[in-house]
C-alpha positions as CSV (number, residue, x, y, z in Angstrom):
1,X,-0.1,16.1,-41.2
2,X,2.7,14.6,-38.9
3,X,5.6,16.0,-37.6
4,X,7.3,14.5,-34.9
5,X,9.1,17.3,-34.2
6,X,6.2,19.7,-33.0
7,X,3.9,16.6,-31.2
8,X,7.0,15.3,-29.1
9,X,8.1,17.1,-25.9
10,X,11.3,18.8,-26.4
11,X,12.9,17.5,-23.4
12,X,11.8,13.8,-25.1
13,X,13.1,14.7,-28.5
14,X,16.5,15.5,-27.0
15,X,16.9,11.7,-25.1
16,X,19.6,9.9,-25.8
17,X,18.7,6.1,-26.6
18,X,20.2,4.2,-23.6
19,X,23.3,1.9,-24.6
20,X,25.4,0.0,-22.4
21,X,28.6,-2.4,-23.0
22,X,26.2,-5.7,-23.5
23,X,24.5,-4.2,-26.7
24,X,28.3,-5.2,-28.0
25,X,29.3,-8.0,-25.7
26,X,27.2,-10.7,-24.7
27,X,29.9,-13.5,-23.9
28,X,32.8,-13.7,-22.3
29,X,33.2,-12.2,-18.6
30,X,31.1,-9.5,-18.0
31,X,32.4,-7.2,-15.3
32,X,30.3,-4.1,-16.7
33,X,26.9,-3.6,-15.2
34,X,28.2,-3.9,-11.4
35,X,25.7,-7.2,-11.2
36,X,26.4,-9.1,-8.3
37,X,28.3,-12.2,-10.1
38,X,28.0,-14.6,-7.4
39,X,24.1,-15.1,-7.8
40,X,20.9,-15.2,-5.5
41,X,21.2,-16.3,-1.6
42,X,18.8,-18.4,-2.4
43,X,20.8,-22.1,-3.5
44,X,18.0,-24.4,-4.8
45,X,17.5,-23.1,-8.5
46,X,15.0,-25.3,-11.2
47,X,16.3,-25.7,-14.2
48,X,14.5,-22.7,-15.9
49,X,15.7,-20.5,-12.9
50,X,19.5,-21.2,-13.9
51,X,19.3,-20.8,-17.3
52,X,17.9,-17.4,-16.9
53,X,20.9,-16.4,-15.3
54,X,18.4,-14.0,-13.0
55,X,21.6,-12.2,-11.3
56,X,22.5,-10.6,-15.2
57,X,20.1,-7.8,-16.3
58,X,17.7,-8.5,-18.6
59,X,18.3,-7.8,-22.8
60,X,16.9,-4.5,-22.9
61,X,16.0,-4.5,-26.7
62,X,14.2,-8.1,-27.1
63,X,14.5,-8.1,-30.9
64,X,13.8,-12.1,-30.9
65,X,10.5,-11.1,-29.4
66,X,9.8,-8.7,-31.3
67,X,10.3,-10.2,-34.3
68,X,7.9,-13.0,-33.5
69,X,5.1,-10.3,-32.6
70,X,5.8,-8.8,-36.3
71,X,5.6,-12.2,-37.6
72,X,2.2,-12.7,-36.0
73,X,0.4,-9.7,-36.8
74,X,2.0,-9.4,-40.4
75,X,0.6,-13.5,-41.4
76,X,-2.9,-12.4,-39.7
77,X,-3.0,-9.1,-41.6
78,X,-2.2,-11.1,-44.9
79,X,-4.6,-14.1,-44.1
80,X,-7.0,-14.0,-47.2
81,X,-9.5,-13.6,-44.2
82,X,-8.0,-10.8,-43.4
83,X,-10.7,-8.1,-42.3
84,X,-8.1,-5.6,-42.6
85,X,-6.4,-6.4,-45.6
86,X,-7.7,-5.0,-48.3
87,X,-6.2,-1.2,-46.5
88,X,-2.5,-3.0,-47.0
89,X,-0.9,-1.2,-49.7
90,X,0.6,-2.4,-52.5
91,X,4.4,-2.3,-51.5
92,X,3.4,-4.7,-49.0
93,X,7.1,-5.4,-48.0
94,X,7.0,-1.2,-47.0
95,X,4.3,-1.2,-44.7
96,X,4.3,-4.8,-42.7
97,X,5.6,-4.8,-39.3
98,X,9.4,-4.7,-38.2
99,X,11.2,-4.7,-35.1
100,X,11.5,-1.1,-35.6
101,X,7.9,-0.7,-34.8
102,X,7.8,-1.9,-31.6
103,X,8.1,-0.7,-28.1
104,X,7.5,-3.3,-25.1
105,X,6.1,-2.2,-21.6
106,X,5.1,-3.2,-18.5
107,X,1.2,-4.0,-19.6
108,X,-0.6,-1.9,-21.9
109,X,-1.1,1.2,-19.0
110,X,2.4,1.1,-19.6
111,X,2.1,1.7,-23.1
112,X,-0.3,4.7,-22.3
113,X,1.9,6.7,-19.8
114,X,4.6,6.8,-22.0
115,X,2.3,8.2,-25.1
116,X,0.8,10.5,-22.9
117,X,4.6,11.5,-21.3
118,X,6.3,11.4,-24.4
119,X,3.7,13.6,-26.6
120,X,1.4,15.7,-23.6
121,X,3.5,19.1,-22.1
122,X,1.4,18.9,-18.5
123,X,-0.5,21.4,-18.0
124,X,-0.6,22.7,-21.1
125,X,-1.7,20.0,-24.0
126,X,-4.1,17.6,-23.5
127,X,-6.1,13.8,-24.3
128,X,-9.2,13.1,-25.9
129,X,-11.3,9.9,-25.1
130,X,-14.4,8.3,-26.2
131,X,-16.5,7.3,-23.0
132,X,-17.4,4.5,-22.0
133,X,-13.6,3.7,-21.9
134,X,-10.7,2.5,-19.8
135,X,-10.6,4.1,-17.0
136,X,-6.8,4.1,-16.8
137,X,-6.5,6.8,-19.2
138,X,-7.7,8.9,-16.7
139,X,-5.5,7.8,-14.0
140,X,-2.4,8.2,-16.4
141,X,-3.4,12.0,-17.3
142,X,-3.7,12.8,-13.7
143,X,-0.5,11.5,-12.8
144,X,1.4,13.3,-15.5
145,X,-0.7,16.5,-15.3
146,X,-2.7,16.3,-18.7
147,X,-6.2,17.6,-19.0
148,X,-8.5,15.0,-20.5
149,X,-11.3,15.9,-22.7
150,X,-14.5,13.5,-23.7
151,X,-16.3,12.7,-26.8
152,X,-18.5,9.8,-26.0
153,X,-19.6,7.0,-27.7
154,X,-22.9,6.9,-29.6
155,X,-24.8,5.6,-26.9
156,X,-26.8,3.7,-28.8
157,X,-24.2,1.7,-31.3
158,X,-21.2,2.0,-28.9
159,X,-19.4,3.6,-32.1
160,X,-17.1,6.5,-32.2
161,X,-18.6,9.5,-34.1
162,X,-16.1,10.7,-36.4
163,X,-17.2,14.3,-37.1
164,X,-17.5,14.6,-33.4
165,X,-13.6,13.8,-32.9
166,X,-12.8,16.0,-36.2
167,X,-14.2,18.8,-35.0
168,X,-13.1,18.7,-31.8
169,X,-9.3,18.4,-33.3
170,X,-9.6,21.3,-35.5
171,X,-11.7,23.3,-32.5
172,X,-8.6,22.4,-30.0
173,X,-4.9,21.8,-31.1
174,X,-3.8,21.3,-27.5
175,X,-5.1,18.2,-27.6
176,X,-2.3,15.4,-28.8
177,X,-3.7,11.9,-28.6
178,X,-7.1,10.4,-29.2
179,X,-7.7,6.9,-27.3
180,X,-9.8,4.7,-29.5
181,X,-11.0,1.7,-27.4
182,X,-11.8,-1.2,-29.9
183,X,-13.0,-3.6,-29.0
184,X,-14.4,-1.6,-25.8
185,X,-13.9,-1.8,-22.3
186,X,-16.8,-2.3,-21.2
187,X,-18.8,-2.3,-24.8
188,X,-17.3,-5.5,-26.2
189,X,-17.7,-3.7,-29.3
190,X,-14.8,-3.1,-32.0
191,X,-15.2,-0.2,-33.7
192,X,-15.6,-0.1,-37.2
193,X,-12.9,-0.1,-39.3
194,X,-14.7,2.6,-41.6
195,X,-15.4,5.1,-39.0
196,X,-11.6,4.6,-37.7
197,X,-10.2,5.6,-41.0
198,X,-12.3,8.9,-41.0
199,X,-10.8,10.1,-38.5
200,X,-7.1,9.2,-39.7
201,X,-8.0,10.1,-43.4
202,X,-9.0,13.5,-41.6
203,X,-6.1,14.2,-39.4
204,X,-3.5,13.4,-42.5
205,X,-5.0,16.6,-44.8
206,X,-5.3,19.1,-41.7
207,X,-2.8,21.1,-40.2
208,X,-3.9,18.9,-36.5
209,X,-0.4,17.4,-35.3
210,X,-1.1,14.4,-33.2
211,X,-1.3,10.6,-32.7
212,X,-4.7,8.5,-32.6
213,X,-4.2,6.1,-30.2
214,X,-6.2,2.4,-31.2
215,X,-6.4,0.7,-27.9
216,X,-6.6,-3.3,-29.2
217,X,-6.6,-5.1,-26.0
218,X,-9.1,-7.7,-27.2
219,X,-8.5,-7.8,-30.6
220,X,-8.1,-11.7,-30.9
221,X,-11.8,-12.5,-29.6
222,X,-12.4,-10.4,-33.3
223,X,-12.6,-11.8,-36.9
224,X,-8.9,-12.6,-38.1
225,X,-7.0,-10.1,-39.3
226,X,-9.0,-7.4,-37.1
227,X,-5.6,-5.7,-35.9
228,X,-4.5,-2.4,-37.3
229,X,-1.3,-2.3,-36.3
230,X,-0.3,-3.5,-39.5
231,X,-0.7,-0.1,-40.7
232,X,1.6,2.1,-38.4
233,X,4.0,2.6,-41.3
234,X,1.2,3.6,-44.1
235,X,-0.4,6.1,-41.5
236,X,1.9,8.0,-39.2
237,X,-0.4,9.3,-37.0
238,X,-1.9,6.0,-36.5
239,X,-0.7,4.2,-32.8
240,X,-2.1,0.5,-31.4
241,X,-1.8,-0.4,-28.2
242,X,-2.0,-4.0,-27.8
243,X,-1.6,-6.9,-24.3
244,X,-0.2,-9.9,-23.1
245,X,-3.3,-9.8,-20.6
246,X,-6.5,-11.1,-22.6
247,X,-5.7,-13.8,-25.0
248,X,-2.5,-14.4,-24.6
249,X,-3.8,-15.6,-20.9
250,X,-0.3,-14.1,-19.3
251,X,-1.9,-11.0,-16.9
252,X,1.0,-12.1,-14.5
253,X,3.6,-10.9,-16.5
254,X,2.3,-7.8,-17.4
255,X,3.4,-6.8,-20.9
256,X,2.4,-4.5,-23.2
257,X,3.2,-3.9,-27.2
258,X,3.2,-0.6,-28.8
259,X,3.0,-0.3,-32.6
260,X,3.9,2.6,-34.1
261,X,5.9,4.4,-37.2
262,X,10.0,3.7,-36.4
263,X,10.4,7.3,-35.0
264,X,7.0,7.6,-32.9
265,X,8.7,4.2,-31.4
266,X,12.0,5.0,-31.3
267,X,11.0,8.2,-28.6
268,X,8.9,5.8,-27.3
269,X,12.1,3.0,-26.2
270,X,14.1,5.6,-25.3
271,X,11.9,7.0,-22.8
272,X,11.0,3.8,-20.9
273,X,13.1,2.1,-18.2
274,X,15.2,0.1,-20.6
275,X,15.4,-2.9,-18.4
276,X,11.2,-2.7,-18.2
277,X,11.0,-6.6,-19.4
278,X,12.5,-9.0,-17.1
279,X,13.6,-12.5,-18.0
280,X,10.2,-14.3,-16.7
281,X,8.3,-12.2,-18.7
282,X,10.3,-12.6,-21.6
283,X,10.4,-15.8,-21.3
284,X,6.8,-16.4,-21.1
285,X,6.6,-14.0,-23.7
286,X,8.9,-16.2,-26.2
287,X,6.8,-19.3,-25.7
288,X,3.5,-17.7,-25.7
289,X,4.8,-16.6,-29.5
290,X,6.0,-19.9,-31.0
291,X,3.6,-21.3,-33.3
292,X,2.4,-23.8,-31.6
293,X,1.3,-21.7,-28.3
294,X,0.2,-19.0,-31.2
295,X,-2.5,-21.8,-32.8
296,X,-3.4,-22.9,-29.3
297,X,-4.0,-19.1,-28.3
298,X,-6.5,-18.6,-31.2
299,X,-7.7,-22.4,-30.4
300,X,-8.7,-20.8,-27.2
301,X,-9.9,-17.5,-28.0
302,X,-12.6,-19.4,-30.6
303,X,-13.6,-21.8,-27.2
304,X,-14.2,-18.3,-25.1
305,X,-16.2,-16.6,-28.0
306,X,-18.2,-20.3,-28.3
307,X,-18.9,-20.2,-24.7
308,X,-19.3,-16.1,-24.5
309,X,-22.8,-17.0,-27.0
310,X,-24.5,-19.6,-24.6
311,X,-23.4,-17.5,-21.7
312,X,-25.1,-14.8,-22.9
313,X,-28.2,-16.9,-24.5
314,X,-28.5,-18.3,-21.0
315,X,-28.6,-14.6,-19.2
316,X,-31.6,-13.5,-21.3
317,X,-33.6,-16.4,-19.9
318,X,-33.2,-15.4,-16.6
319,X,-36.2,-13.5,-15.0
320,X,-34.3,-9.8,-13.6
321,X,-31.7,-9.7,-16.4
322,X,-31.9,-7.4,-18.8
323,X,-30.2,-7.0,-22.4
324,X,-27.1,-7.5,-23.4
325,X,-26.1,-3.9,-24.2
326,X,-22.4,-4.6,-25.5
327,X,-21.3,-6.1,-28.3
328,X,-19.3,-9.6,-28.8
329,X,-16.5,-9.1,-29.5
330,X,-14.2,-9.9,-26.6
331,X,-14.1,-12.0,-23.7
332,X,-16.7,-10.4,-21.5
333,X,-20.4,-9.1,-22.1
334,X,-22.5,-6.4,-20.4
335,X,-25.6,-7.3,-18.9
336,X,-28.5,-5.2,-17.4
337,X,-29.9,-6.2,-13.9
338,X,-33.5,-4.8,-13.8
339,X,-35.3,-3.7,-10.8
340,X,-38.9,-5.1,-10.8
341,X,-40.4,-2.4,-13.1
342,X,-37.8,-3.5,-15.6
343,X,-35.9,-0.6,-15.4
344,X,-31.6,-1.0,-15.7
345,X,-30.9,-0.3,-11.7
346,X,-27.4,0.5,-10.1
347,X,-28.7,-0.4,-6.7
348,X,-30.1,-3.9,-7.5
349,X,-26.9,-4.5,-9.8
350,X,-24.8,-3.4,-7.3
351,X,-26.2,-5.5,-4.4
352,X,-26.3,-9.0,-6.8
353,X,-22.8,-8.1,-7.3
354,X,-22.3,-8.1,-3.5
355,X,-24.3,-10.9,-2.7
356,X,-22.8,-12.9,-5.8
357,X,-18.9,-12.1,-4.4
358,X,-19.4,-12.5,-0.8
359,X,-22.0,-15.3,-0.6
360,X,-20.9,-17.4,-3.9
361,X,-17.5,-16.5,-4.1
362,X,-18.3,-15.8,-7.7
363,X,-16.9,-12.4,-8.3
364,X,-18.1,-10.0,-11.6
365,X,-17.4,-6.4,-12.3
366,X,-20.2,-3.4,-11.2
367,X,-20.3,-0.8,-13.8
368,X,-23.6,1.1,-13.6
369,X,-21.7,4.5,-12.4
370,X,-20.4,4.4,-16.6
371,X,-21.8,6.6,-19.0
372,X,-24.8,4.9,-20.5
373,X,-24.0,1.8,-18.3
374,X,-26.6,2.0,-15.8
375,X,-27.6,-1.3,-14.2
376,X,-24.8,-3.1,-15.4
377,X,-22.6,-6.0,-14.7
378,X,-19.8,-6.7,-16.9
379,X,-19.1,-10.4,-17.0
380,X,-16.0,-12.3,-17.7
381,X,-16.5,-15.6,-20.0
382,X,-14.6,-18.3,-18.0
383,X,-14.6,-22.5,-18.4
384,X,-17.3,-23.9,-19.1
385,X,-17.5,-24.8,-15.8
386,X,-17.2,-21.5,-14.2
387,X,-20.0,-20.4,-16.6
388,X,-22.8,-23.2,-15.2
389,X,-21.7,-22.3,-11.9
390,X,-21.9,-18.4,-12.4
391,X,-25.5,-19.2,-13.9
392,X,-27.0,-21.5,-11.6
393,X,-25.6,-18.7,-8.6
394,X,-27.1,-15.9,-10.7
395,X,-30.6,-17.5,-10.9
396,X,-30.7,-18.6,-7.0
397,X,-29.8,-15.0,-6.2
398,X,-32.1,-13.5,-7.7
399,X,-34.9,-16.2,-6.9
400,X,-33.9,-14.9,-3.0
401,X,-34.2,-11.7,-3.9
402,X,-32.4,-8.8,-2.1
């Protein structure tokens, strides 16, 4: 079941999209924003910085951008590698991506205060996640007020458990969004596919009204055609959250892409600042999405994944580091530091984190305070030769003990 009408705020539902005189007029003079038409202070431009025209507001719909993120995910979908399309309907044309399905923000956290402002009354409704998880679903419930409940992970697979999640939606119809981290952050593990659906299959034949939430930020270190947000218009409850940040390599410019049905997004652009995207970002953003950057992109993302193996071959060699206890399926893994029993140990990971960062200058991420994370590091897969260095620091470490 979906209804827009009873998920969305009524304060949101009432919005008027923003329009201004440039939606009409692009050329010509423009006297109607109050922008300062002089320019900068500043006098020595590049070239880039004048075509830009930086003293103009930015477009605030970036349909050309738009379109090439459609374009992408819709040829991925259809690969016939495709993990996920055999679940493509038949009216193929229907369901694939369009403009319309899109709502840009500034990153992906971006992406998730607006769900959670657009579809959570604070204090009142509430958010379901699946821990281990981002932890910045947290922060954005506590900054708009929203309780946040917790189904965790099976410990063991680092796979949702779909009765769980059902239950808990027909228990508790305050809650509005479920955040699905797949891959995981910090598992490394995409979530199947299978299990996913469950959930959705359940949610569209019970009277739950709501959105799951399919948090893709490392999708492209996964098979091709991994992606689910070429479904958004087949299943309406179904939302994926997707970055600029990971393979794309453009954390500076901090964009986000939200895929959703066309009235789940259009809430969605009318809430946000409508000038959100400035003209770097959407620059980088055009070029990043050309066909050329998008075959170097996957180029890349095949080159990390090559390099995440022997990284992580390499780590179980080394005497005081445990298992791998993610999966491999994005750009980092999760390693175990063991204390000299053996034993997964948040003190000793802690302190080769320390040491490693302050004595290396080689800097990781501590996670053993996560559920079901004790002991571990979570690693980033850089060059190759920030790997051998990262190693051969690692090993001497350790070898001079703590």
């Amino acid at each position: 079941m979906f209804d827009i009408t009873s998920i969305a705020r009524p304060n949101i539902l009432t919005l008027e999209p923003y329009r201004c005189a440039r939606d009409d007029f692009q050329e010509g003079i423009l006297l109607d924003a109050n922008e300062n038409t002089y320019g900068p202070s500043f006098t020595e431009f590049s070239v880039r910085e004048k075509e830009l025209e930086l003293n103009r507001y930015p477009d605030p719909h970036q349909i050309p951008l738009k379109k090439r993120l459609c374009g992408f995910r819709n040829s991925e979908a259809c690969n016939p590698q495709s993990i996920i399309k055999p679940e493509i309907g038949r009216d193929v044309k229907a369901e694939l991506l369009t403009p319309a399905n899109v709502c840009l923000s500034v990153g992906s956290d971006g992406g998730i205060d607006l769900l959670i402002r657009c579809f959570c009354k604070p204090g009142v409704e509430k958010v379901l996640v699946c821990p281990p998880t981002y932890p910045m679903y947290d922060t954005c419930c506590a900054v708009n007020d929203v309780e946040m409940m917790v189904e965790p992970l099976d410990l063991n697979t680092f796979q949702i458990k779909p009765d769980r999640i059902i239950s808990r939606l027909k228990d508790d119809p305050s809650i509005k969004l479920v955040f699905i981290t797949s891959p995981g952050n910090p598992t490394a593990t995409m979530i199947k596919h299978d299990l996913i659906f469950q959930v959705i299959d359940a949610v569209e034949k019970m009277s739950w009204n709501g959105l799951i939430v399919v948090d893709e930020a490392y999708i492209d270190f996964c098979p091709i055609g991994s992606s689910m947000s070429v479904l958004v218009n087949k299943h309406k409850n179904l939302v994926v959250l997707q970055t600029f940040s990971k393979s794309f390599a453009l954390a500076g410019i901090r964009l986000g892409v939200t895929y959703s049905t066309a009235e789940v997004s259009m809430l969605l652009n009318t809430t946000r600042d409508p000038y959100c995207l400035n003209k770097g970002a959407s620059h980088a953003a055009m070029k990043a999405t050309s066909k050329k950057a998008l075959d170097l992109m996957k180029a890349t993302c095949q080159k990390i994944n090559e390099q995440r193996s022997l990284v992580s071959k390499a780590f179980s060699k080394i005497p005081g580091i445990g298992k791998n206890i993610g999966g491999e399926d994005a750009n980092f893994i999760l390693v175990q530091v063991l204390n000299k029993d053996g034993v997964p140990d948040n003190k000793m990971a802690y302190q080769l984190y320390w040491k490693l960062a302050t004595e290396r200058k080689v800097v990781v991420r501590y996670r053993g305070e996560e559920l079901a994370c004790t002991g571990c590091l979570r690693v980033t897969i850089g060059t190759p030769e920030e790997n051998v260095k990262l190693l051969e620091d690692l090993e001497s470490v350790l070898r001079e003990g703590f």
